[in-house]
C-alpha positions as CSV (number, residue, x, y, z in Angstrom):
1,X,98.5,106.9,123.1
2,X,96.8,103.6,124.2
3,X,94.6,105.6,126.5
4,X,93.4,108.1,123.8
5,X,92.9,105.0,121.3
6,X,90.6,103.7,123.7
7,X,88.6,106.8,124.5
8,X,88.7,108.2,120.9
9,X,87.0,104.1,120.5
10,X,84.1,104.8,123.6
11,X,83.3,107.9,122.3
12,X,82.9,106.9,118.7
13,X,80.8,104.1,119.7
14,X,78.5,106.4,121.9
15,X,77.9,108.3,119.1
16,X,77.8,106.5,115.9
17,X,73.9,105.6,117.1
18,X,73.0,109.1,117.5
19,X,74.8,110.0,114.0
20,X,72.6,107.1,112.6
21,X,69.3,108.2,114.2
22,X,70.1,111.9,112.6
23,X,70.7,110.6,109.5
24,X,67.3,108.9,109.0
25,X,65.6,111.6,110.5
26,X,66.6,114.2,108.1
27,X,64.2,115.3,105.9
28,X,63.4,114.6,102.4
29,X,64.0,117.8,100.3
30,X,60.9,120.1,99.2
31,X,62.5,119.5,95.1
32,X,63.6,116.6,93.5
33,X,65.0,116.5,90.0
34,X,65.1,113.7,87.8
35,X,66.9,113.0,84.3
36,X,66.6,110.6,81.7
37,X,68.0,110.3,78.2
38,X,67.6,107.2,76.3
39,X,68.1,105.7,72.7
40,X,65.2,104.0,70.8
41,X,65.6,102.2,67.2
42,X,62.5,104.1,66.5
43,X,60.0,106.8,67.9
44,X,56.4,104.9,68.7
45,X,53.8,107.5,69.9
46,X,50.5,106.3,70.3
47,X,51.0,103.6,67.8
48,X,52.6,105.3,65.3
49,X,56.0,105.6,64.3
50,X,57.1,109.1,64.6
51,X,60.8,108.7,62.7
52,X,59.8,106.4,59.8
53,X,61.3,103.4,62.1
54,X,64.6,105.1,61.8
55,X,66.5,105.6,65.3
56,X,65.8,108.2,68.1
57,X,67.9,110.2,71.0
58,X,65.2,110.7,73.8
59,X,65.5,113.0,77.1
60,X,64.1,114.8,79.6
61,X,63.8,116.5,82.9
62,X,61.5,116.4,86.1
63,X,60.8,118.8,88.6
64,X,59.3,117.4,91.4
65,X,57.8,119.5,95.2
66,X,57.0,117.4,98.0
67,X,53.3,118.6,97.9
68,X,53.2,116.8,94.8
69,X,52.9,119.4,92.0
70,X,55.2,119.0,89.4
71,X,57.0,120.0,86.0
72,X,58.8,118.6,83.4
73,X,60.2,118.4,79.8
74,X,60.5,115.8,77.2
75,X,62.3,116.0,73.8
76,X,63.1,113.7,70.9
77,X,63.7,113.9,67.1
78,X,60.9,113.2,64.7
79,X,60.3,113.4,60.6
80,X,56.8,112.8,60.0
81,X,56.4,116.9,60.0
82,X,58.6,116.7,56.5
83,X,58.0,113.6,54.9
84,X,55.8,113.2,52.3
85,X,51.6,113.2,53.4
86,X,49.1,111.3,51.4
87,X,49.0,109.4,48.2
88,X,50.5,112.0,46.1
89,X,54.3,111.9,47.8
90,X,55.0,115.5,46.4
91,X,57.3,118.0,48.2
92,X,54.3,120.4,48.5
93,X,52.2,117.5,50.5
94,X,54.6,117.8,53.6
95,X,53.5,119.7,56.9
96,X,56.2,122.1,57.5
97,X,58.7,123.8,55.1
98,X,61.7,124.4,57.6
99,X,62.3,122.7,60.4
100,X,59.8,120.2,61.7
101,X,62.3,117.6,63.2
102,X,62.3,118.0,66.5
103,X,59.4,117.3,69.5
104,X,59.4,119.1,72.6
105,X,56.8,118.3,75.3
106,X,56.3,120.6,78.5
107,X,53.8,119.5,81.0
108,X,52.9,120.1,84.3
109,X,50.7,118.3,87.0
110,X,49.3,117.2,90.4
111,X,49.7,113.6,91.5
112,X,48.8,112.7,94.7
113,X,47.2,108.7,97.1
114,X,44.0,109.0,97.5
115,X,44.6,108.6,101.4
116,X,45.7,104.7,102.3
117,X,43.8,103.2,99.6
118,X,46.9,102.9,97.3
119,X,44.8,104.5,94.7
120,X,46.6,107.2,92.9
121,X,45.9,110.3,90.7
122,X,47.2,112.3,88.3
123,X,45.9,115.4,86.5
124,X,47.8,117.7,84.5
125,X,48.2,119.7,81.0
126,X,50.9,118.6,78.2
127,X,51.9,121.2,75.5
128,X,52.9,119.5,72.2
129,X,55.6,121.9,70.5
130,X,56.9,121.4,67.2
131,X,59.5,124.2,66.3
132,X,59.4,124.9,62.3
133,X,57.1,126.5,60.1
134,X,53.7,125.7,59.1
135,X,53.0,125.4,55.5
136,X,50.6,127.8,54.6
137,X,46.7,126.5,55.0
138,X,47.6,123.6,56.9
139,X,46.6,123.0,60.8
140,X,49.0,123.1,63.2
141,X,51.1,120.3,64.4
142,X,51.2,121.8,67.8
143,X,49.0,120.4,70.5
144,X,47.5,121.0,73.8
145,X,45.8,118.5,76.2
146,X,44.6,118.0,79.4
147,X,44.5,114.5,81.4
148,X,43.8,112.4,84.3
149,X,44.6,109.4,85.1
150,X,43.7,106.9,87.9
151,X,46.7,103.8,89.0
152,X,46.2,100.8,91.3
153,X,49.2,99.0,91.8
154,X,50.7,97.9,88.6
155,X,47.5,99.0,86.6
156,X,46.8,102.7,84.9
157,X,43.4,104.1,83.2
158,X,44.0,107.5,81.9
159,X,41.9,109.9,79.7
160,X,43.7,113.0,77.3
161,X,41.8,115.4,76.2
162,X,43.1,118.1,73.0
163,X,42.0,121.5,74.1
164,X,43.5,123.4,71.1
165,X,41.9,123.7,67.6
166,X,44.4,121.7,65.6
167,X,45.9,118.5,66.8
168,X,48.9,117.2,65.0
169,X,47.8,118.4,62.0
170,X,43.9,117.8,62.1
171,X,41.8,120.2,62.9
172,X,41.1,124.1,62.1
173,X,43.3,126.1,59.6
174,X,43.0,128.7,57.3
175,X,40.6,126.6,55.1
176,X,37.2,127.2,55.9
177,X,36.2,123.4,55.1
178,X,38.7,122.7,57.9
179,X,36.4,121.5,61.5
180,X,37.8,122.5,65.3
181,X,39.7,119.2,66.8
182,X,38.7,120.8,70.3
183,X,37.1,117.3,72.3
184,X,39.7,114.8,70.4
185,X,40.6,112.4,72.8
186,X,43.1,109.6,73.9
187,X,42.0,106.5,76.5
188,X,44.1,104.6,77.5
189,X,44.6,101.3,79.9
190,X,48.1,100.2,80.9
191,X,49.8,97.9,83.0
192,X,53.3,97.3,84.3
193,X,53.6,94.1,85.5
194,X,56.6,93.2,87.8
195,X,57.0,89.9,86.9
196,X,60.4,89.8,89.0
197,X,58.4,90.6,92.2
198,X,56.0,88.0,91.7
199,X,57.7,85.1,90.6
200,X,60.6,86.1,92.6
201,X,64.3,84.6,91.8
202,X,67.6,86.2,90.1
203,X,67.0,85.2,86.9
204,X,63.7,87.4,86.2
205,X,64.8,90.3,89.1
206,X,63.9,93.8,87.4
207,X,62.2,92.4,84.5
208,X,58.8,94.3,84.0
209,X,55.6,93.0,81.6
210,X,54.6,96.4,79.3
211,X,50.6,96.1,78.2
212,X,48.9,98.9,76.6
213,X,45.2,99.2,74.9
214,X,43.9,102.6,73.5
215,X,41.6,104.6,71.4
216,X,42.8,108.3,69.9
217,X,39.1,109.4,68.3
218,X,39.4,112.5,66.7
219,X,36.3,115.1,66.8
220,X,34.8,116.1,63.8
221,X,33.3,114.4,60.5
222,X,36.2,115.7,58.7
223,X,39.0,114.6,61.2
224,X,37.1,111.4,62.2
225,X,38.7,109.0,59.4
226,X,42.0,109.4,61.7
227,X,40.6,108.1,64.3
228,X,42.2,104.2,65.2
229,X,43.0,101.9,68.3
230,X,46.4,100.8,69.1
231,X,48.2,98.4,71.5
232,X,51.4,97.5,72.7
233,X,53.0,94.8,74.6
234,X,56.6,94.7,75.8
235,X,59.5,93.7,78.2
236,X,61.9,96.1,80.3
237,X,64.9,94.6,82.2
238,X,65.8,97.5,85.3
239,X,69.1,97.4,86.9
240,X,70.2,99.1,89.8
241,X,72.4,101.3,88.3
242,X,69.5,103.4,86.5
243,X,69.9,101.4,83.4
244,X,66.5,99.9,81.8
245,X,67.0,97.8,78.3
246,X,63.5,96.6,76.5
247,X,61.5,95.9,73.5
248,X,57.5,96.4,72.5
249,X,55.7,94.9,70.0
250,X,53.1,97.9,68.6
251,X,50.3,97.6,66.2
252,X,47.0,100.1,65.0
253,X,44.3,99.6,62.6
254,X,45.1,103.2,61.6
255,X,43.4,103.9,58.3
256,X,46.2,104.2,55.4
257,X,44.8,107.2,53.7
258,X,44.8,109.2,56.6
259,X,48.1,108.2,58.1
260,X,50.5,107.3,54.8
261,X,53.7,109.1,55.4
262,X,56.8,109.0,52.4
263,X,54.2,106.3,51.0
264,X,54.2,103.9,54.1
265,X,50.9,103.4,56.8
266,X,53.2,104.7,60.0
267,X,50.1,103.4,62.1
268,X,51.6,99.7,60.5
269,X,52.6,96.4,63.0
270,X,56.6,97.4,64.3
271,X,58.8,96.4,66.5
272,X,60.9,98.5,68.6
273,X,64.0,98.0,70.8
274,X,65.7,100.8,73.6
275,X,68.2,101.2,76.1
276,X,67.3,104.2,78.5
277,X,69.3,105.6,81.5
278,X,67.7,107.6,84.6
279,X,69.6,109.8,86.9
């Protein structure tokens, strides 16, 4: 027994550095799928609140090759679509007649380093669904873009571009005074600064700096009163187990009479608070 103790002990040793080499040799799978799901005391999207600063369940799901082509899906619950639009706050001033509470984005992309540089790029197309219907003569909620974006270490520039004829609601309908939205764009500059990394120490380990400057310019002399700059700034804490807490200050000079929702500016100065979870 003492002898086979003792060889079972050898042996084990001999190999335990070839199991270790094999291990970190394997290769990195051609898919990776990602998850996240995360609840938000309100729905901010570019500046303006999306649930009339009322909570939000957020998800989605990530499909990732190797090459770096990928796919994804995004969802959260929203109201603007049937509240009240304009001055008038009328049941027949709201954007859809059923449904309209839900947003469901599907995208899909290239991103790729620009060699060693560290410079990286993204470029991709993002569908905007709204599920619901339309109210007669209106323009469609539903949305389609392109965009590209360019990141350098903890900085982003990134350019969206609506390729459909109605964006969220501006654009062509079935009223002739109506003008095409086609050209509307979003830029954007962001920056995530990881202010754990660079100070160093427990106490600020994980803690990120969120800073974010836009412009969303619609196309056309009819849809250009909608047109506004935003910003945001913010803090995320990220823990090891997937779990990220934070809060964002967000603010537009969003013209009232073109985004006044259940009587309220939803492009107004709001703070926000979440708690997300990635798998």
């Amino acid at each position: 027994m003492r002898k086979l103790l003792i060889t079972t002990a050898v042996l084990g040793a001999l190999a335990a550095p070839s199991f270790v080499f094999a291990a970190e040799a394997a290769p990195a799978p051609d898919l990776t799928v990602a998850y996240n799901v995360g609840l938000y005391s309100q729905y901010i999207f570019r500046g303006l609140t999306q649930t009339d600063r009322k909570p939000a369940l957020q998800g989605g799901v990530d499909l990732t090759h190797s090459s770096g082509f990928y796919l994804g899906a995004w969802g959260s619950n929203i109201d603007w679509l049937r509240s009240s639009y304009g001055p008038t706050g009328t049941v027949n001033d709201t954007y859809y007649t059923k449904g309209g509470n839900l947003e469901v984005d599907l995208y899909g992309g290239f991103r790729t380093e620009l060699g060693k540089s560290g410079v990286g790029i993204d470029v991709g197309v993002l569908q905007y669904w709204y599920p619901g219907t339309l109210r007669s003569g209106w323009a469609k909620a539903n949305t389609t873009e392109l965009y590209g974006a360019l990141s350098y270490g903890w900085l982003q520039a990134k350019l969206s571009g609506v390729v459909s004829e109605a964006a969220w609601g501006w654009g062509k309908s079935s009223t002739a005074a109506q003008e095409d939205a086609r050209g509307t764009y979003y830029a954007e500059l962001n920056a995530t600064i990881p202010v754990g990394e660079l100070v160093g120490g427990d106490v600020l380990k994980g803690v990120t700096v969120l800073a974010h400057y836009a412009r969303q310019d619609f196309q056309g002399n009819l849809n250009e009163p909608a047109s506004y700059n935003d910003w945001k700034l913010g803090l995320q804490k990220s823990f090891e187990s997937g779990v990220n807490v934070g809060a964002y200050y967000t603010d537009t000079n969003a013209d009232r009479a073109s985004w006044t929702y259940a009587g309220k500016n939803i492009g107004d100065a709001t703070g926000t608070a979440y708690i997300q979870k990635t798998f």
